[in-house]
N, C-alpha and C positions, 0 to 999 in steps of 0.2 A: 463464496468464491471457490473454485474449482480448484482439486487439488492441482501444484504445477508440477510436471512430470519432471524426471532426472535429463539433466542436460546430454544431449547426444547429437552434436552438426555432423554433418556427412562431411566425408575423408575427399574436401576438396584439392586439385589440381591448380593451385593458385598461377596463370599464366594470365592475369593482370595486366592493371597498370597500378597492382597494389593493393594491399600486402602479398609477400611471398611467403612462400611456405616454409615455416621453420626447422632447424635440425633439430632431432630431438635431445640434444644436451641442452638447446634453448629452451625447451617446453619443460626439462626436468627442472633448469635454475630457477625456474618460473615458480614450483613447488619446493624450492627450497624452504626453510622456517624459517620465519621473519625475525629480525633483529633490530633495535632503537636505528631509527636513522640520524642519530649523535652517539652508537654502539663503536667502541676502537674497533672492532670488525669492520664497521662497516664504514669509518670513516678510512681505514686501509684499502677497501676495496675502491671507495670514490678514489684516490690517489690513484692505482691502478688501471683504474678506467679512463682517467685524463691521458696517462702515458699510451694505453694503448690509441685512444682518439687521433692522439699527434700522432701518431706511426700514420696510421690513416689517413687522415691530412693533408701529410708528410709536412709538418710544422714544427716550428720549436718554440710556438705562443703561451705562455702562460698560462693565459685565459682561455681555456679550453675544457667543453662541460656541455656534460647533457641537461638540455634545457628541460623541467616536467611537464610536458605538452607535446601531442606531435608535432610535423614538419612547418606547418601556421603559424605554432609559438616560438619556431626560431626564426622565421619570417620575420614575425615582427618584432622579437626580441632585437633582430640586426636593426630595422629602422626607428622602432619606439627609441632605442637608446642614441643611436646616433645624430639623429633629426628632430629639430627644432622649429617654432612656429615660425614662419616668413623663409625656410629654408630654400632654394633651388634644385632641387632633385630630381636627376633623367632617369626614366624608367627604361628599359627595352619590354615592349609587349607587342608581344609573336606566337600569344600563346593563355589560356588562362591563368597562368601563374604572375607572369606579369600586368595583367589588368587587375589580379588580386595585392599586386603591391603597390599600383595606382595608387588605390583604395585604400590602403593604409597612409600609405604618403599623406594623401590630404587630410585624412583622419587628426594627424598630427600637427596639423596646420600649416602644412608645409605646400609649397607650389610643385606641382608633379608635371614634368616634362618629358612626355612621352614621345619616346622613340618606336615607331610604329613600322613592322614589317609583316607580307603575308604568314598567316599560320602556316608552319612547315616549312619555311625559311629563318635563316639566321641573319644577324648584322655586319653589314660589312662596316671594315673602322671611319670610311667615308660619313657612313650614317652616325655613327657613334662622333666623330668633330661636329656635325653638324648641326645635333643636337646640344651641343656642350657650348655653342654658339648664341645657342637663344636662351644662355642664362646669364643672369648677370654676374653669380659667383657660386658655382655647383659647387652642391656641399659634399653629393654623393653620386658616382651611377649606379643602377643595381641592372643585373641582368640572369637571366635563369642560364644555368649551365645544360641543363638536359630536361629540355619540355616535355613533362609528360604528356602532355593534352595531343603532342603533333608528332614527337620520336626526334626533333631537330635537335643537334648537337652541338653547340657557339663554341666557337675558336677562342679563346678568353687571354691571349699573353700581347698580340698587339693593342686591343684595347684597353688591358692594363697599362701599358704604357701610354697610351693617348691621357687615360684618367688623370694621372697623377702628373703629367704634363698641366693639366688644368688645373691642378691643387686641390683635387675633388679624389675623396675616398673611393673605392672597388667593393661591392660588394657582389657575391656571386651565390645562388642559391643552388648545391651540388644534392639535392634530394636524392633524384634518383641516379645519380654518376658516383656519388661516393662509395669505395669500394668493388666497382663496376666498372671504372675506366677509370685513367689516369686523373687525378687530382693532387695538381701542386702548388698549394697553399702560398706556402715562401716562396718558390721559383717562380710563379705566376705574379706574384705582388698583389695579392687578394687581402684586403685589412679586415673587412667582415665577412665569414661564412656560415655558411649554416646546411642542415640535412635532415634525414629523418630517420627511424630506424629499422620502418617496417619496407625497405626497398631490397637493394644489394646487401646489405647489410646482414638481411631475415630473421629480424628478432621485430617482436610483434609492436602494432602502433602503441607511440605512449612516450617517449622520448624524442627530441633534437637535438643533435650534436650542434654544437655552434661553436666556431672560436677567432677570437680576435685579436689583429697585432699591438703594436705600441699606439702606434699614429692612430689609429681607432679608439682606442684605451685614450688617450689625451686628447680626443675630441670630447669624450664622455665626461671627463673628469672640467672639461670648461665649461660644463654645460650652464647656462643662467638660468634655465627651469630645470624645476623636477622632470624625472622621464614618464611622459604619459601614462603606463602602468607600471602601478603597484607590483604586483606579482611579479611580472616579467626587467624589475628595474637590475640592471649589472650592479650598481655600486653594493645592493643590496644580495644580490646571489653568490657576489664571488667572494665576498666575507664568509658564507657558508661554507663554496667549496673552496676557499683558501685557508691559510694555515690558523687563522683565526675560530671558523668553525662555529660562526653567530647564527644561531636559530634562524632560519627567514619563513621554509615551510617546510611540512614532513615531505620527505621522498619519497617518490613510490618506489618501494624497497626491492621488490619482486622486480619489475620493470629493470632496476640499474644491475640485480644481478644476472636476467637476462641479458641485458645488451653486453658488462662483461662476457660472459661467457661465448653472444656472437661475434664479438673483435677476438675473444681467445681463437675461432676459428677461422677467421682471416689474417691472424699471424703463422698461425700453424698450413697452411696454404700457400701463403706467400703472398704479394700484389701483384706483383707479375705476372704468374702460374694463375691469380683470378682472372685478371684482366683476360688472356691467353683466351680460358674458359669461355668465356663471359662473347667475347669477336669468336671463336669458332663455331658454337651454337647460334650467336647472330647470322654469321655466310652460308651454314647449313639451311637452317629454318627460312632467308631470304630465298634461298638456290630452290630448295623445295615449293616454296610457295610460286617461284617465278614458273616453276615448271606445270602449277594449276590457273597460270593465267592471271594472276594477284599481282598484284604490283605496290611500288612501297610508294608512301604517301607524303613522304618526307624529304627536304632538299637533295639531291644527289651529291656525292662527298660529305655531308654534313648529318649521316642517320646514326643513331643511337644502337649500340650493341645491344644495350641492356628492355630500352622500348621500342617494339618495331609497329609502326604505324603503318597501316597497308589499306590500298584500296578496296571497301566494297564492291566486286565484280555486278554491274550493270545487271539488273534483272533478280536478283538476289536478295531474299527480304535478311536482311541483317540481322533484328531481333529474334527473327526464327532460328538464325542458325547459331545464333550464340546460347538463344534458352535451350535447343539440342544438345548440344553440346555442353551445358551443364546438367541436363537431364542422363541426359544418356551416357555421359564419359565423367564426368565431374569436374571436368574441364571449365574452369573461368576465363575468360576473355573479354577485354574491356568494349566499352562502346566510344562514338566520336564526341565530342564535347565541344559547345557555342555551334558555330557555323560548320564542323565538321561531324554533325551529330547525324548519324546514317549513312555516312559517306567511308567514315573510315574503322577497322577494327584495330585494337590497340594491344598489342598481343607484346607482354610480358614475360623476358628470361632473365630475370634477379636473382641474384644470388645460390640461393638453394634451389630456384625454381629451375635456374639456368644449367639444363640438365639434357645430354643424348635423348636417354629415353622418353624424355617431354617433346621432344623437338619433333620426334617418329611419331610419338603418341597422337599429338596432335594435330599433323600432316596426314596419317590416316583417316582419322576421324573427319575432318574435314572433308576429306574427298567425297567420304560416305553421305556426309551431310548434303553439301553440294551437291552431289547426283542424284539424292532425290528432290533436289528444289527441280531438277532438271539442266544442272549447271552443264554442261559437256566439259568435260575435261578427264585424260587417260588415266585408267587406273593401274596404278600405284607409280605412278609419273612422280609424286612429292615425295615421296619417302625413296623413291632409288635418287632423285638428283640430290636430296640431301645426304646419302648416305657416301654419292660421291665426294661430293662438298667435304668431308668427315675424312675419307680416303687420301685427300689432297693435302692436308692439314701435316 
């Protein structure tokens, strides 16, 4: 076997649909020295990190805890626990994230009643009754708060109140919105949520935030069966992170004192002052692109700050210009996914990524690109209408 050389990846531009680029106080907590994960150090720190979670949230749940898995594991941590076999559960699938909780739904035994809208639109509450209709007693609805796969954005405080009109739990999957746009946990009346860490957030994949109210917490605790997985069961994790402090599995040590250290910097920021961020670099980056003839791909009213989904210009080999521009700029950029694969580019400003000089960076670059596929469109037209955009602010 050949010796394997010293690790060295190139100093990517993470402008995604994920992971973003971390600060580097995350990358150092990352090398911090490891301590028992049952260490009084490091059982202070879990306390810590719960407080900081609810700030984030903006919750005052309990049950609040980074799940050890990415944003999947708290997926399904929210259904494995709450759902039962023969249950009724509407999905909203408008997007891959919701055809991937289909698929869990029935996994569990449960009947999955899928609320179905085009990718790149959201639900209006008419669809949400309608489907709540063709159950005989919904256990749960779950719906994505911010598609990555499309950039579409769900309105989530009417159909909270449709839910719980029906006697059926909310559950709401905040991936890529959490810390990126408003998320209000308690005021929304959301009883399961869940995230991940490597989006808004930008501490690297390997955690899910996840937290749950009472009414959630007391569907679990009626449960008549075990919860599908082992690993992922509540009754047995929050014994860990509660004041009990029962063995379940080791933490990934490194991982929790990263993602402390990224909530330390979205208290130190502010939510607001992110959010703020997070919509200026979105109407920059859109204003620029509108000015290269790109157009967004996603509902109108309804587009994501944090993921802007934009159409492949007609004539334009997509994979070309995305492998340039990691070639050439170290620029990432995502591609379309299911039926939008070639159609649309999936261009990520999270968190640390969500940055001025990313916005110019890659407004340039792009032009460059494009003019040599032969795209016509004036040069430096992106970068002066965003820099207007910016002006306006």
């Amino acid at each position: 076997m050949e010796t394997v050389g010293e690790l060295s990846p190139s100093p990517r531009i993470l402008l995604g649909p994920g992971p973003s680029n971390a600060h580097p106080r995350v990358l150092k907590a990352l090398s911090t020295p490891l301590v028992g994960h049952l260490d009084p150090e490091f059982v202070r720190l879990m306390d810590e990190t719960k407080d900081l979670l609810r700030s984030v949230f903006q919750t005052k749940n309990t049950l609040t805890l980074p799940i050890s898995g990415t944003g999947s594991a708290g997926m399904e941590t929210c259904l494995v626990n709450l759902i039962e076999p023969g249950d009724d559960v509407v999905v909203g699938v408008n997007g891959v994230f919701g055809t991937r909780m289909v698929d869990i739904v029935e996994r569990c035994g449960a009947r999955a009643v899928a609320m179905e809208a085009q990718w790149g639109n959201v639900f209006t509450p008419e669809q949400v009754q309608e489907a709540l209709t063709r159950c005989k007693r919904p256990k749960l609805v779950a719906v994505v708060h911010a598609e990555t796969s499309t950039g579409a954005w769900q309105p989530l405080q009417e159909i909270s109140s449709l839910v719980h009109q029906a006697g059926a739990l909310f559950v709401v999957d905040v991936v890529t919105s959490l810390a990126g746009c408003p998320v209000q946990v308690d005021a929304w009346g959301i009883d399961a949520c869940y995230s991940g860490t490597q989006k808004c957030l930008s501490c690297p994949p390997g955690l899910s935030p996840v937290t749950f109210n009472q009414p959630a917490l007391e569907v679990i605790r009626r449960r008549k069966q075990k919860v599908q997985s082992w690993y992922l069961d509540l009754t047995m994790i929050e014994k860990y992170w509660g004041e009990e402090r029962v063995y379940h599995h080791t933490a990934p040590i490194s991982m929790n004192y990263a993602l402390r250290e990224a909530l330390r910097l979205v208290q130190e920021e502010g939510l607001e002052t992110r959010f703020r961020r997070h919509q200026q670099n979105h109407l920059a980056l859109m204003a620029g692109l509108a000015a290269l003839g790109i157009m967004p791909a996603a509902q109108e009213g309804h587009r994501l700050w944090m993921l802007n989904s934009v159409l492949v210009p007609t004539g334009v080999d997509d994979a070309a210009v995305r492998r340039k521009l990691l070639e050439d700029y170290n620029i990432e950029i995502g591609a379309g996914l299911g039926p939008l694969r070639g159609k649309v580019w999936r261009i990520g400003l999270m968190g640390e990524s969500s940055k001025r000089s990313n916005v110019l960076l890659l407004l340039s670059a792009l032009e460059e690109i494009l003019q040599q596929q032969g795209y016509r469109c004036t040069s430096g037209a992106g970068v002066s209408a965003a820099q207007a955009a910016y002006n306006r602010a």
